[in-house]
N, C-alpha and C positions, 0 to 999 in steps of 0.2 A: 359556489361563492356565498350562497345564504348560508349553510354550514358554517363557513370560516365566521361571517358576521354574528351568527349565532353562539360559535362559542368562546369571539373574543368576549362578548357582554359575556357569558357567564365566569369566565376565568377572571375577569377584570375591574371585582368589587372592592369599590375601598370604603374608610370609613365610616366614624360617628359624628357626624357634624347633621346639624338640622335637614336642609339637606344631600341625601348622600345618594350619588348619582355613581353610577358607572363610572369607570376608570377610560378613559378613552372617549366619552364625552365632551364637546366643545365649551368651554368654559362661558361661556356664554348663556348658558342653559339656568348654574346656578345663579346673576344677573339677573336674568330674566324670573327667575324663581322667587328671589328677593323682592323685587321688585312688584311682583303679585302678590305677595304673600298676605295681603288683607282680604282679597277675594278670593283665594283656596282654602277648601275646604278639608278638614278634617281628615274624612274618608273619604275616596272615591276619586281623587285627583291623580295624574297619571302625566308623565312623557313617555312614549312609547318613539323606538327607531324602527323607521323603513326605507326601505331602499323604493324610489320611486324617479323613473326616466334615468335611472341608473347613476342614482345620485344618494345621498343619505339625507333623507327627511324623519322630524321629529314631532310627532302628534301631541297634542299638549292640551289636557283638558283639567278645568278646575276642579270639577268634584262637586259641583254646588248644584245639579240640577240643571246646569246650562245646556240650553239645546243645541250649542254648537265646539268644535273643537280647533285649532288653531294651528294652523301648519307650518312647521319653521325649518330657513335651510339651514348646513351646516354653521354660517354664521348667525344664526336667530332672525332673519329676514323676514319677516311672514309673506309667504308665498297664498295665502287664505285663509280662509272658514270653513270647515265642512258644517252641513245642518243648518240652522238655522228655520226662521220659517219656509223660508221658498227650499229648505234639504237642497242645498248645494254641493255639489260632489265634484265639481271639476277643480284641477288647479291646474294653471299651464296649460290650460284647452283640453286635458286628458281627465279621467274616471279616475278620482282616485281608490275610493273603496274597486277592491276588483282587480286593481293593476297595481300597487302598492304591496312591495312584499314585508311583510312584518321580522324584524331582526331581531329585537329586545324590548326588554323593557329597562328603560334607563333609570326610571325615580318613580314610586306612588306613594301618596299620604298616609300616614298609619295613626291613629289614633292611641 
């Protein structure tokens, strides 16, 4: 199953629009993109997909230095933070670093 998820993202790139996500992506993602786009940064910003409680979650980090990352479900829900000062790792009572399977990467900032 992580196979198939893996190479729907790579089969399934579209466009040139600011930004350009994955085809199969929840439209909600770029919403949410816009919507930050004054605090992400340049280089180093990132939504990454994983499969987490057998679900699809999306890691969402700005790029700016920030000690923490932003966890969203299929619909953009934030489900957490990982990081932070106290390094938070739980979402939904579980570990996510460790038990989160990494599928793609949906979008990073490029300079």
């Amino acid at each position: 199953m992580k196979n198939i998820g893996t190479l729907i993202c790579i089969f399934l790139i579209i466009g040139c629009q600011k930004f350009e996500l994955f085809k199969g992506a929840p439209d909600c993602l770029v919403v949410h993109l816009e919507y930050y786009d004054e605090i992400i940064c340049e280089e180093g910003a990132f939504i990454k997909r994983y499969s987490f409680q057998n679900k699809p979650t999306y890691l969402v980090y700005n790029g700016c230095g920030a000690d923490y990352e932003e966890v969203l479900d299929s619909n953009c829900n934030s489900l957490g933070s990982l990081g932070g000062i106290a390094g938070n790792n739980d979402i939904n009572g579980e570990k996510y670093y460790g038990n989160a399977i990494f599928e793609c990467l949906i979008w990073e900032s490029k300079s």
